[in-house]
C-alpha positions in Angstrom: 151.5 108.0 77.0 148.5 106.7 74.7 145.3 107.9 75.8 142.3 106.4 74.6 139.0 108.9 74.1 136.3 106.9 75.3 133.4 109.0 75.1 132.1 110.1 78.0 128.5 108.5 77.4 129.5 104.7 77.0 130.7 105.0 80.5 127.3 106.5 81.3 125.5 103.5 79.1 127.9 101.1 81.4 126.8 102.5 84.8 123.0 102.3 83.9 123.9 98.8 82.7 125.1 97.5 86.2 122.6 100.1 88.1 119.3 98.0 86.2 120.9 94.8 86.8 121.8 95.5 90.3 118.5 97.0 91.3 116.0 95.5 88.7 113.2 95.3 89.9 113.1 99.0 91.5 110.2 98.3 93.6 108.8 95.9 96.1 106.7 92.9 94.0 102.8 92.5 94.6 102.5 89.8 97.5 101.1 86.8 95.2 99.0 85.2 97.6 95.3 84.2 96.9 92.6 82.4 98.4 91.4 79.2 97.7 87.6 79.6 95.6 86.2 76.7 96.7 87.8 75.6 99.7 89.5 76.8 102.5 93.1 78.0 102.4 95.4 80.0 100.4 97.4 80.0 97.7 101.3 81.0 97.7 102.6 82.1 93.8 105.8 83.3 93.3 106.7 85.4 96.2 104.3 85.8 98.4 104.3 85.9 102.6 102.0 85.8 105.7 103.1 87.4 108.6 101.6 86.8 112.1 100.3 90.0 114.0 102.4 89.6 117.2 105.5 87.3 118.7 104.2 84.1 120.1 105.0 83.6 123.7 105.8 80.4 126.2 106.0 80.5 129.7 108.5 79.2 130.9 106.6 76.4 132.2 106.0 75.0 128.8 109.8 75.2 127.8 110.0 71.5 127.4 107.4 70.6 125.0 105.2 72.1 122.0 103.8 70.8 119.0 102.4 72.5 115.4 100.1 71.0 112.7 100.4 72.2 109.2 97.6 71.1 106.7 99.5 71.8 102.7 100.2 70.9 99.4 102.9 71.3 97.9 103.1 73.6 94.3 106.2 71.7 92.9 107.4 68.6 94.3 111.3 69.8 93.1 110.7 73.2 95.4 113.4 73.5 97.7 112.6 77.0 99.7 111.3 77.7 103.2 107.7 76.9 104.4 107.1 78.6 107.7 109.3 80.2 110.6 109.2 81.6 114.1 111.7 84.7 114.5 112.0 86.2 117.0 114.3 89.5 116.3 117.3 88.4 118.6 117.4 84.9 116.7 115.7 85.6 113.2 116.3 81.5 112.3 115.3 79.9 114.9 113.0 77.7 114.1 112.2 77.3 110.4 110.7 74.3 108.4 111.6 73.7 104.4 110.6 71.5 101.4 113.8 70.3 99.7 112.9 69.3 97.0 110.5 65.5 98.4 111.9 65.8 101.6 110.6 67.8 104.6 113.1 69.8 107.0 113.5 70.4 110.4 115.6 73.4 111.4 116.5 75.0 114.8 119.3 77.8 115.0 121.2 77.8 118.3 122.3 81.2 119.1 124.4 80.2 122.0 126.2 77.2 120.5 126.5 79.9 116.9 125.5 76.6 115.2 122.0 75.0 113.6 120.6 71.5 114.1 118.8 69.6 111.3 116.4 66.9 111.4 114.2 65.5 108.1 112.2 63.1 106.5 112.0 61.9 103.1 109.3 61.4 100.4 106.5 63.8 102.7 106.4 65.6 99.1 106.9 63.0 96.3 103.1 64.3 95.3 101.9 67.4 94.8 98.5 66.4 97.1 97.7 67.6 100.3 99.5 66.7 103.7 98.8 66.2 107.0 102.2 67.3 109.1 102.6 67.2 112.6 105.7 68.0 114.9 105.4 67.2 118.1 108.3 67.6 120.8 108.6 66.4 124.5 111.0 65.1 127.0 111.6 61.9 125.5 112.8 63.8 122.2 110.3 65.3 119.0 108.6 63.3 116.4 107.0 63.9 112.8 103.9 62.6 111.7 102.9 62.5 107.8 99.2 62.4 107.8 98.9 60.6 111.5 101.3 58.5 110.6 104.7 58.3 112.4 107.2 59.2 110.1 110.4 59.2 112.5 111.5 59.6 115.8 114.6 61.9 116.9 115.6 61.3 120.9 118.0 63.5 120.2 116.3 66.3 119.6 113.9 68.3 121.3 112.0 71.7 120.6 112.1 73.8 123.7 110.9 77.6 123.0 111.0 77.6 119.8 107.5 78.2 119.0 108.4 81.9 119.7 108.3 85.3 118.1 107.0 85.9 114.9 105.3 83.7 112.5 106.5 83.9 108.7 104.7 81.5 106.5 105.9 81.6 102.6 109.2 82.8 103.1 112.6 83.2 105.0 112.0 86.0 107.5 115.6 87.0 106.3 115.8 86.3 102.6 114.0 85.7 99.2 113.1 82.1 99.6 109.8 81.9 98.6 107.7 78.8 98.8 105.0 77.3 96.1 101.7 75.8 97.3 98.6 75.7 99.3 98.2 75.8 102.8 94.7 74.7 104.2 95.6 74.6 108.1 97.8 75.6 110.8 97.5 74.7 114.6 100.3 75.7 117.6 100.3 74.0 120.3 101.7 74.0 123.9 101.8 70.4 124.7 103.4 67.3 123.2 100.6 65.4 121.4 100.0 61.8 121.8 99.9 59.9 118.6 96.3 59.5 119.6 95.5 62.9 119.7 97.6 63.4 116.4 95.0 60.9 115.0 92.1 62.5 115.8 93.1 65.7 114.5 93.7 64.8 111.6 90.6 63.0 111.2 88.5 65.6 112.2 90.4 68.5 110.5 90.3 66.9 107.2 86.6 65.3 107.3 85.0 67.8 109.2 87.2 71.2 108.5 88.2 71.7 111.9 89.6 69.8 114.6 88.2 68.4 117.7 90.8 70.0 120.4 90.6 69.9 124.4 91.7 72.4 126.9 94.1 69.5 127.9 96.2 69.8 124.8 96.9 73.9 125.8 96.6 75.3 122.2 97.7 78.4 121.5 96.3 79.1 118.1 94.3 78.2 115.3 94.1 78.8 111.6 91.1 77.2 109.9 91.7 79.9 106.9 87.8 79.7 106.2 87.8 83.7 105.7 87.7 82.8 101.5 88.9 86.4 101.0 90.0 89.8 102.6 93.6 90.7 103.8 93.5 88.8 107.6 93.3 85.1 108.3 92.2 85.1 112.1 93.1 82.9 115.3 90.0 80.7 115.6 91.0 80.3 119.2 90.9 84.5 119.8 93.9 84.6 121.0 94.7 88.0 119.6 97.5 86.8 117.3 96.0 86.7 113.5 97.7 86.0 110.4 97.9 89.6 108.2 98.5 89.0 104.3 100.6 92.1 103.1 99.9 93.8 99.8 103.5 93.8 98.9 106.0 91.1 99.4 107.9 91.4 102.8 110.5 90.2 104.1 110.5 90.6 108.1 114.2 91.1 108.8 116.0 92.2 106.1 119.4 91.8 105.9 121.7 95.3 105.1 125.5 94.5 104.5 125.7 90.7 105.6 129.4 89.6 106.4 131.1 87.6 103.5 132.1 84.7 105.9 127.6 84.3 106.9 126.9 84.5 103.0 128.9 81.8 102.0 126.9 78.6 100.8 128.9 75.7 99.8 127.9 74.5 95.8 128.3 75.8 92.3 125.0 78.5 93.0 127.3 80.4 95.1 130.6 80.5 93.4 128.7 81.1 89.9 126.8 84.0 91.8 130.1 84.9 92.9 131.7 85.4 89.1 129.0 87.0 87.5 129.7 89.7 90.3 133.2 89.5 89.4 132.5 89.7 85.2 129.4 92.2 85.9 132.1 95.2 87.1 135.1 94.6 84.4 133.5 96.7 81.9 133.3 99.7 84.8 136.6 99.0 85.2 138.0 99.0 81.9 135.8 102.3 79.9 136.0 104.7 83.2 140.3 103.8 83.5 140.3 104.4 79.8 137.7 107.8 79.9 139.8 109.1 83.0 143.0 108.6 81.5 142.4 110.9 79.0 141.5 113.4 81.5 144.9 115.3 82.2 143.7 116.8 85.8 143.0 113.0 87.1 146.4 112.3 88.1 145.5 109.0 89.3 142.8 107.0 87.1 143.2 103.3 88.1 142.7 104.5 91.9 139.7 106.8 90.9 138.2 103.9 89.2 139.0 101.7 91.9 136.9 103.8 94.5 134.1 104.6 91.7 133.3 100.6 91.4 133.4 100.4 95.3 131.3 103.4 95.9 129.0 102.0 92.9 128.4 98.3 94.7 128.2 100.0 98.1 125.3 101.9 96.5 123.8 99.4 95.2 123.8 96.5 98.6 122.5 99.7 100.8 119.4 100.1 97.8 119.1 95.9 97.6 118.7 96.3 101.8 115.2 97.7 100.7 114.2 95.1 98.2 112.9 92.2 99.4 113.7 90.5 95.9 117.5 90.9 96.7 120.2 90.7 99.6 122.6 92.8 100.9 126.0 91.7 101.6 129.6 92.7 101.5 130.6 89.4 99.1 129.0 91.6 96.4 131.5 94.3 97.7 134.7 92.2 97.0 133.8 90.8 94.2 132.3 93.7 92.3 135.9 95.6 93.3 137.8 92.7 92.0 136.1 92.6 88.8 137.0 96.8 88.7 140.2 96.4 89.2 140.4 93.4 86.8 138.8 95.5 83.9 141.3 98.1 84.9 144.3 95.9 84.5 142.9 94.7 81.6 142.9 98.7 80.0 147.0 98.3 80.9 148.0 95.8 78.6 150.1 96.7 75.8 148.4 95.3 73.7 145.2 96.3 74.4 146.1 100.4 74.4 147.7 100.2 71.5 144.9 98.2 69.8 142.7 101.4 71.2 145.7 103.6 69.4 144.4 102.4 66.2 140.9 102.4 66.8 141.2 105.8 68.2 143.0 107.0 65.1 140.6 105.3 62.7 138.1 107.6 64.2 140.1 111.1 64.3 141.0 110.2 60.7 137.5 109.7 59.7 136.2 113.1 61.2 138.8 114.7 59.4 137.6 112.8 56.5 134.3 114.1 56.9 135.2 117.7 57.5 137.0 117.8 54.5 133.9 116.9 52.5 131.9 119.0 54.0 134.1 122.1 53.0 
């Protein structure tokens, strides 16, 4: 049998190849948030995160109705990434709002029904200016104002607790999904607000800085994001729930070894993502089957490269579990074993050993060569 002398080091140079790519970068990125000079707010970059102090509670009294204002501007009005969420750690995605792209969106993840429901309106970021957004939710269903104007009205759908748990603003509490912008403004709120109410806020937040709110319209907290610097934004209401600004970029569940069948995204992203994985492990495949053939005591190279590329993806989703610039998930597994073995069975054609033969001869002739000359 042929055996092609690989050298040892090109296999090394391959393995550092798909460990830099696989891990790059090594560390957790600076949080890029700032605040506003002249004004108050912050500004998100390109991946940057709040995170609120404590879970946000409802009684269960207040299970029915709820409401939250969000004062913004979009950075890009073709963004399409995650502006806020509340995650609570048995249901990570329930409640999370998202620019795509002009279009605000409403999402609310059902645990019990192991589905989501989505609700949006268009055209809320066709400008990159600030805007007013209010969500509002009661027994007669939830609606979405666009600076105190009624935007749309869904019967159908109604917020119950899910202005609970954590607050992520930024980001995906689960993923890389960083938002671009400025938020100037964020109010919770236990009751559904009148479109009255909703008017007056938003008159009074954006003339006067702050709005005028009652006891009647049981808030729960308030974010006037006056503090123009340091690494807390705090409750004006006291309610012991501030808003801390990490030094590093965070993700607040991170995801270790998500199943194949929860990663899958319908589009072309996904199934490109998908072969690169695939293309990114031939090369393994193909130099360590060739260096291990020529290995008499390895009795078995295709299956020792087989495991190696495994064992080398495995090691690299548990690292990505750490970095909050990449995910974790046993897709990367399949495919990254598919493309070993495909660079494996690609070192078994005919063709391709013998045209290793030759090369491999070229080279034991021209050492020879060069001995000679030397002598």
């Amino acid at each position: 049998m042929i055996r092609a002398r690989i050298p040892g080091f090109v296999c090394v140079l391959v393995l550092c190849g798909i460990l830099a790519l696989g891990l790059w970068p090594f560390h957790r990125l600076k949080n890029d948030l700032t605040w506003l000079r002249n004004e108050n707010g912050l500004r998100f970059g390109g991946d940057a995160t709040i995170l609120s102090s404590g879970a946000f509670r409802i009684g269960s009294q207040d299970e029915g109705s709820g409401s939250l204002e969000i004062w913004l501007q979009p950075g890009l009005t073709s963004d399409s990434n995650t502006l806020l969420s509340f995650s609570p750690p048995e249901n990570p995605l329930q409640f999370s709002l998202h620019q795509y792209r002009s279009s605000l969106i409403l999402q609310r993840h059902i645990q019990a029904e192991h589905r989501t429901a989505t609700i949006g309106i268009e055209g809320v970021f066709r400008q990159i200016r600030p805007v007013f957004i209010t969500i509002t939710s009661g027994a007669k269903g939830t609606e979405m104002y666009v600076d105190s104007a009624l935007a749309d009205r869904f019967q159908q759908f109604r917020l119950r607790k899910d202005f609970t748990g954590q607050l992520v603003v930024g980001t995906s509490p689960i993923a890389r999904d960083s938002w671009q912008g400025e938020l100037r403004g964020l109010a919770i709120y236990r009751s559904e607000l009148t479109a009255a109410e909703v008017l007056h806020h938003y008159e009074t937040w954006t003339k006067q800085g702050r709005p005028e709110i009652t006891y009647n319209e049981s808030p729960i907290a308030l974010y006037l994001l006056d503090e123009r610097g340091g690494p807390v934004a705090h409750d004006s209401l006291h309610s012991g729930i501030d808003l801390n600004i990490p030094e590093r970029y965070t993700l607040l569940h991170q995801i270790f070894l998500q199943p194949f069948w929860e990663e899958y995204r319908p589009g072309w992203g996904y199934w490109r993502d998908v072969l690169l994985n695939v293309i990114g492990f031939v090369p393994l495949g193909f130099f360590f089957c060739s260096y291990l053939s020529s290995i008499p005591r390895i009795k078995q190279p295709p299956l020792v490269t087989t495991v190696l590329g495994f064992a080398v993806s495995l090691t690299i989703e548990v690292l990505q579990s750490y970095l909050p610039t990449r995910s974790s998930g046993t897709t990367d597994l399949i495919t990254n074993t598919l493309g070993t073995f495909l660079g494996i069975k690609l070192f078994s054609l005919r063709g391709v050993r013998a045209l290793l033969a030759r090369v491999n001869s070229a080279r034991t002739l021209l050492m020879l060569g060069s001995t000679s000359d030397e002598k």
